[in-house]
C-alpha positions as CSV (number, residue, x, y, z in Angstrom):
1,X,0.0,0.0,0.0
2,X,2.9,2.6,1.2
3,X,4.3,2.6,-2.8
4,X,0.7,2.3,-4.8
5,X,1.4,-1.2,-5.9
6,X,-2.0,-3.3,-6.0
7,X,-2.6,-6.6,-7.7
8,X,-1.8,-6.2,-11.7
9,X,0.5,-3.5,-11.5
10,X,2.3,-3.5,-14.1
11,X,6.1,-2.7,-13.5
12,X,9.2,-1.2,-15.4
13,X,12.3,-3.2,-14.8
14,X,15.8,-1.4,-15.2
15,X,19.4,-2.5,-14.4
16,X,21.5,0.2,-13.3
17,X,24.9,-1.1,-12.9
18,X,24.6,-3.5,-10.5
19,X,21.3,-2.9,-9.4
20,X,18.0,-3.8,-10.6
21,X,15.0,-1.1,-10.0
22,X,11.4,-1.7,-10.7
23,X,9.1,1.3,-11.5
24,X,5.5,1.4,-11.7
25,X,4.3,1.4,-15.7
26,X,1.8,4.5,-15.8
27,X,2.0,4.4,-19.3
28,X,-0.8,2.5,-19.5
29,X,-2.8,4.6,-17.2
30,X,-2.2,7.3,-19.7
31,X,-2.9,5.6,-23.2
32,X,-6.5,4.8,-20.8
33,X,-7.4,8.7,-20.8
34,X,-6.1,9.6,-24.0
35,X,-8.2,11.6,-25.6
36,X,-11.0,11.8,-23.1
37,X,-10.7,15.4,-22.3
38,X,-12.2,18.3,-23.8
39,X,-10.5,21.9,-24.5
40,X,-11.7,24.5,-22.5
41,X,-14.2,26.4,-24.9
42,X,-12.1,29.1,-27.6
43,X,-9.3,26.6,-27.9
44,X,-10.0,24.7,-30.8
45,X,-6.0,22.6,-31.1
46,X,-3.9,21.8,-28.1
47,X,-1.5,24.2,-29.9
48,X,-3.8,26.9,-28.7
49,X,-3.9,25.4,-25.5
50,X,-0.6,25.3,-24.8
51,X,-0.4,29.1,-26.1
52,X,-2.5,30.3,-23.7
53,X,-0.8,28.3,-20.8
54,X,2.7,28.9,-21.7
55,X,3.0,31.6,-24.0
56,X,4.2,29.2,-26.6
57,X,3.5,25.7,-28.2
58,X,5.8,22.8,-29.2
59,X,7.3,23.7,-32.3
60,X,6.5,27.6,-31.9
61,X,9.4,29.6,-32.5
62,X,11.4,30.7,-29.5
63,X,12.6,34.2,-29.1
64,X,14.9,34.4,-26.0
């Protein structure tokens, strides 16, 4: 219970060197939601939603 593991968790396995570490897989959590949320009403791309939020979206131009 103390890390979030229940029964079917699915876990990531890495080697580090010597040791091994196991992360919980939330990837699938995430394909499970994909594309279940609405834009807020005006923003029509997640472009636009990104604009608003940050000022800029991925693949805007930066100007320093």
């Amino acid at each position: 219970d103390a890390l979030g593991l229940t029964k079917g968790t699915t876990l990531k396995i890495e080697l580090d060197g010597g040791r091994i570490i196991l992360r919980k897989d939330v990837s699938e959590a995430l394909r499970k939601v994909r594309g279940k949320f609405k834009l807020v009403d005006g923003l029509t791309s997640t472009d636009e939603a990104m604009r608003a939020i940050r000022g800029r979206a991925p693949g805007d131009p930066f100007d320093p």
